[in-house]
C-alpha positions as CSV (number, residue, x, y, z in Angstrom):
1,X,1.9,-0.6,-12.0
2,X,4.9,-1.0,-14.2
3,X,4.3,2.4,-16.3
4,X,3.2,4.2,-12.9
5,X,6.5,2.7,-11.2
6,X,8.5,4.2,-14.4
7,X,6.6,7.5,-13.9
8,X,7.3,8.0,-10.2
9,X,11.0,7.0,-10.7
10,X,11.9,9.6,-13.3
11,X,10.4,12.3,-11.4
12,X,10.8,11.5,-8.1
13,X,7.4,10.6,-6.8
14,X,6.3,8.5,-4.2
15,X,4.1,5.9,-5.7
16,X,1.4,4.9,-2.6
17,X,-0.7,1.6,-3.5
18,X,-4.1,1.8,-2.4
19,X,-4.4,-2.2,-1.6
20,X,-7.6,-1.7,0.4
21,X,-9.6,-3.8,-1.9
22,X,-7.0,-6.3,-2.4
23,X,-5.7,-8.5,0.0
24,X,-3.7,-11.6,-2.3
25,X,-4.0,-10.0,-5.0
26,X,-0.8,-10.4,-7.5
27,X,0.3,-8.0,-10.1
28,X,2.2,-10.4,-12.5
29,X,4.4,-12.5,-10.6
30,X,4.4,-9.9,-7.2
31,X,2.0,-9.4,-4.4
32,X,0.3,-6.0,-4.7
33,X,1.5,-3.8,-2.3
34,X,5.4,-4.6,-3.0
35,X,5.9,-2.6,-6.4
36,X,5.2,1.2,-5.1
37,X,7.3,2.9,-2.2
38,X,4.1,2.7,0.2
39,X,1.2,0.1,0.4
40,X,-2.3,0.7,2.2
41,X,-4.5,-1.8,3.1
42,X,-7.9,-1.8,4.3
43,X,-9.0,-4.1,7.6
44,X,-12.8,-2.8,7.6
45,X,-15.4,-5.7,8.5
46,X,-16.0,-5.8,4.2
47,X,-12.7,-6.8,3.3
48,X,-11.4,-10.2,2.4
49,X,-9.4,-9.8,5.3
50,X,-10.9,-7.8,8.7
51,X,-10.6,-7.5,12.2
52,X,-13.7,-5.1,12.2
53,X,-12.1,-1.6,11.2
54,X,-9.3,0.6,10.7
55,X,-5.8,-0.8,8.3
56,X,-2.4,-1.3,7.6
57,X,0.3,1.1,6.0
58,X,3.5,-0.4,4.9
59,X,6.9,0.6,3.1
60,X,10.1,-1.1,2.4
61,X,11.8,2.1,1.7
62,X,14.9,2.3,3.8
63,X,13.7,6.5,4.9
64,X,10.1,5.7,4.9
65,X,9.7,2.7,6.7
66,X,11.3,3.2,10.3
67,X,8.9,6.6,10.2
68,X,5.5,4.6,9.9
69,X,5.6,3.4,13.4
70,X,6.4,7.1,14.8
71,X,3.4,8.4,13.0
72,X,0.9,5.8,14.2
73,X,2.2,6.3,17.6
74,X,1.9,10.2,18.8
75,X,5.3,10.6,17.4
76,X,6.8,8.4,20.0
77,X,9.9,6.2,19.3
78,X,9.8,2.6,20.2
79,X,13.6,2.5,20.7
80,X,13.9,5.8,22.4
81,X,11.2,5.8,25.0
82,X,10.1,9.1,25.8
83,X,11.7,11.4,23.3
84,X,9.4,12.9,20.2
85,X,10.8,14.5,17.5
86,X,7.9,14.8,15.7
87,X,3.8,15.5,16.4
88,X,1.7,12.4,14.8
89,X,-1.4,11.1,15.6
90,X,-2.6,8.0,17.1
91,X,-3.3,5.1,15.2
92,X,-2.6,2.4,17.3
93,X,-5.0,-0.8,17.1
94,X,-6.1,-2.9,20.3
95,X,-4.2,-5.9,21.0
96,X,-7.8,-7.9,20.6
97,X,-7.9,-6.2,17.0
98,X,-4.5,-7.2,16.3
99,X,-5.0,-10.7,17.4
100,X,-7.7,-11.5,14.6
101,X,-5.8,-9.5,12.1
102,X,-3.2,-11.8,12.7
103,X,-5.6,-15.0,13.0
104,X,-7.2,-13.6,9.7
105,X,-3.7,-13.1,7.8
106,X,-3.2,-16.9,8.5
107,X,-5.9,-17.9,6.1
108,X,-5.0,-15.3,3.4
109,X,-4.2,-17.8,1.1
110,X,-6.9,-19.5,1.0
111,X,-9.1,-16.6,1.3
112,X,-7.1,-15.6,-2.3
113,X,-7.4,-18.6,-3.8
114,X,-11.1,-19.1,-3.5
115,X,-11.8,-15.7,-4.4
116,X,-10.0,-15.8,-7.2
117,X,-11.3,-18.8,-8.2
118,X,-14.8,-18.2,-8.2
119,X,-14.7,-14.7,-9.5
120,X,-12.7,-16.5,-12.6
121,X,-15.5,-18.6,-12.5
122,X,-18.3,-16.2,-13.1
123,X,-16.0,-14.2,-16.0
124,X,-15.8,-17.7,-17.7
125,X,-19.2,-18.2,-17.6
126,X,-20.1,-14.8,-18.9
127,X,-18.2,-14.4,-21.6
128,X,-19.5,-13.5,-25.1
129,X,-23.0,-12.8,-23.4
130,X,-24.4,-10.0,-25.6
131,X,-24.7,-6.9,-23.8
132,X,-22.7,-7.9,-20.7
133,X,-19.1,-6.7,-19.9
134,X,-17.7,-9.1,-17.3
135,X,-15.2,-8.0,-14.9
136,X,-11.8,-7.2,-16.5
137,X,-8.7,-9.3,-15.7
138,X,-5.4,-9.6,-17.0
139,X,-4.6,-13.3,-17.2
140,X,-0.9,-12.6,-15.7
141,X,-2.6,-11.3,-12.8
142,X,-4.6,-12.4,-10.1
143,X,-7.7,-10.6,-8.9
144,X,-9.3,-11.7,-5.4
145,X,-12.6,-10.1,-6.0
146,X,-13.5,-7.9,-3.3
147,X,-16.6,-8.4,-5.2
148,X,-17.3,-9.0,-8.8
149,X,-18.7,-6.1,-11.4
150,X,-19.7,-6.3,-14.6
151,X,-21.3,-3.7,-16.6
152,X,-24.6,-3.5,-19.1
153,X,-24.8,-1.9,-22.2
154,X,-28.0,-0.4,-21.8
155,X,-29.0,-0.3,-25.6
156,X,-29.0,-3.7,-25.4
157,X,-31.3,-4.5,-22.9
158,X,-35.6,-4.1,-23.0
159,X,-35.0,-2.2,-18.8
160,X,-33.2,-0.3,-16.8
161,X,-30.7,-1.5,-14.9
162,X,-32.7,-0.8,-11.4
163,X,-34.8,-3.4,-13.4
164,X,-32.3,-5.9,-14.3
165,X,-31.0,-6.0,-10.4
166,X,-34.4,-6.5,-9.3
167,X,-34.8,-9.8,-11.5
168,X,-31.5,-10.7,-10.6
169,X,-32.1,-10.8,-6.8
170,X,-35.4,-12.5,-7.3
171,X,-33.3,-15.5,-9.2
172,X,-31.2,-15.4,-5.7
173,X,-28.7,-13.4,-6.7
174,X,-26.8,-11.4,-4.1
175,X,-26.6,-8.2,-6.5
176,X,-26.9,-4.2,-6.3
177,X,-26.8,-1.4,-8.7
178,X,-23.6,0.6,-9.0
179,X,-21.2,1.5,-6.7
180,X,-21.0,4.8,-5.1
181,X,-23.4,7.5,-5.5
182,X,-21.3,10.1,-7.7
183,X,-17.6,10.2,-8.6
184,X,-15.5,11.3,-6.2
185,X,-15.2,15.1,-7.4
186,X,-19.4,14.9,-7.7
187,X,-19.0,14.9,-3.9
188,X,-20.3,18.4,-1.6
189,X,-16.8,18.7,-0.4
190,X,-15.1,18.6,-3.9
191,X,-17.5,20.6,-5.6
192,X,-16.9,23.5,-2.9
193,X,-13.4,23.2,-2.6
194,X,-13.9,22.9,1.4
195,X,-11.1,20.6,2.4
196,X,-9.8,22.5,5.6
197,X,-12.9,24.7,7.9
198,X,-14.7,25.5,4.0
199,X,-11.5,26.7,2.6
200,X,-8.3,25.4,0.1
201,X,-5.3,26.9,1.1
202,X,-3.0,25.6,-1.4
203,X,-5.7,27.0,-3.9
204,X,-5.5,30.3,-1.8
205,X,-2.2,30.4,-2.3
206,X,-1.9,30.2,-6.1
207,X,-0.4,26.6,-5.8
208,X,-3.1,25.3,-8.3
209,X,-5.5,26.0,-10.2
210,X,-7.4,23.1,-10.1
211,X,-11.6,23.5,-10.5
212,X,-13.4,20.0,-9.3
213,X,-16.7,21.9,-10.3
214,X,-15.8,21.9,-13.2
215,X,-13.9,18.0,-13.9
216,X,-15.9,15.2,-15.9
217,X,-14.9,11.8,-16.4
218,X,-17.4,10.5,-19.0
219,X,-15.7,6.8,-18.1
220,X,-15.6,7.3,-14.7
221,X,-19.4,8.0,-14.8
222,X,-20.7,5.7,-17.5
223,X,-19.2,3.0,-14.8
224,X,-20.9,4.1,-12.3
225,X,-24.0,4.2,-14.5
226,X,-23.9,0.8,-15.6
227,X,-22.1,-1.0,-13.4
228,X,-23.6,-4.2,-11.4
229,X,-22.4,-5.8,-8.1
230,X,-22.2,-9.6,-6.9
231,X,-21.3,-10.6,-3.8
232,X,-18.3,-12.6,-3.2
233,X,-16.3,-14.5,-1.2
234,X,-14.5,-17.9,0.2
235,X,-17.5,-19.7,1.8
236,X,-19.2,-20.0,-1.8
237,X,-19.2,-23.4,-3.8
238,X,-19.0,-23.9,-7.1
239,X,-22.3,-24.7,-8.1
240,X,-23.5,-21.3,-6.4
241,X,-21.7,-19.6,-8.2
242,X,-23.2,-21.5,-11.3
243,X,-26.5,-20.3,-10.4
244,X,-25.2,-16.7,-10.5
245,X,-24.4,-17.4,-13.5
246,X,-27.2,-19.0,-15.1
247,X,-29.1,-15.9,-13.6
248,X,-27.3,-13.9,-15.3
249,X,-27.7,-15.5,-18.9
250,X,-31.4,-16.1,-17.8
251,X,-32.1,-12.3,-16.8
252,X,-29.8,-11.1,-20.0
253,X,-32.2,-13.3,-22.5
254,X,-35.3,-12.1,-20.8
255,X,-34.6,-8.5,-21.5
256,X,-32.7,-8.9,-24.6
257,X,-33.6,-5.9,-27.2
């Protein structure tokens, strides 16, 4: 965040924080969400905090901060009733939503801290486990595991990893392959450049020449190749999570090469 932050402040960007997947989480000593000039978080019934759908977009930027509310709102001012200076949609949550969103925002801390403690856990536990790649964490951060990945190097292992998940929820384990189908620009829409009625008009218009059909992240997909999900979050205990664990290391030995 600190490079990006350098970035966006020599040329003049607006740096947007997609929080969605990271409610309490801390990039070194600062909440995430507080370093870039907007910060959007997510409030669907997933997330480690939810009050069923829909999210939360917040600045602290002295021009785009009084125009958030306008733009959730139909363009309407909450300090001048009745006069729009702009056309917005409306975003506006229920006052039943916003009441657990609030009730939920209570608990965040601990809803953090247990998180992050468990997910720590399982990376602990994990480490130096041939063939396994735990989930990556910087220890001046903190992560609050929306869930925890790790990845398989496939060479090392005797199956596939449609195989290793299958052993891994017969030991208990709440786990699934992968994470989303195909990289973002693998998607229909990306591939076909049909963003507006089947059309690009900023490509139309010779503002880019930008080819998704033609964009490969070898990264991007070897992640999405070998990449395993486990279920997380504050209602877990300890020794569950040392079960994951030991599932794991017991699946990982079983189909060593």
């Amino acid at each position: 965040m600190d490079e990006l932050k350098v970035i966006a402040d020599k040329h003049k960007l607006i740096l947007i924080e997609d929080c969605a997947q990271a409610w309490g989480a801390r990039y070194r000593d600062k909440p995430v969400g507080t370093i870039g000039h907007v910060a959007c978080f997510s409030l669907q019934q997933t997330k480690q905090i939810t009050c069923g759908d829909g999210g939360i977009v917040g600045s602290s930027d002295e021009h785009i901060g009084p125009l958030l509310q306008r733009y959730g709102d139909k363009g309407a001012s909450r300090t001048h009733p009745g006069l729009q200076t702009i056309f917005a949609t409306n975003y506006r949550m229920t006052e039943l939503q916003a009441g657990f969103a609030a009730a939920q925002l209570s608990r965040l801390d601990h809803i953090a801290e247990a998180r992050s403690h468990f997910g720590n856990m399982l990376n602990e536990k994990l480490a130096g486990l041939p063939g396994i790649e735990p989930h990556g964490v910087d220890s001046a951060d903190r992560a609050t595991y929306w869930f925890f990945m790790f990845r398989i190097a496939p060479t090392k292992f005797k199956c596939d990893r449609a195989k290793f998940v299958k052993a891994l929820v017969a030991e208990g384990v709440q786990a699934s392959a992968g994470y989303i189908p195909v990289a973002l620009y693998g998607n229909p829409i990306f591939q076909k450049h049909g963003f507006f009625a089947g059309r690009w008009p900023v490509k139309e218009l010779g503002l880019t020449t930008m080819d998704y059909a033609s964009v490969s992240l070898s990264e991007t997909e070897k992640i999405l190749k070998t990449g395993i999900r486990i279920v997380i979050n504050e209602n877990m205990t300890d020794s569950y999570m040392t079960s994951v664990a030991d599932a794991v290391r017991k699946v990982a030995h079983h189909y060593a090469a």
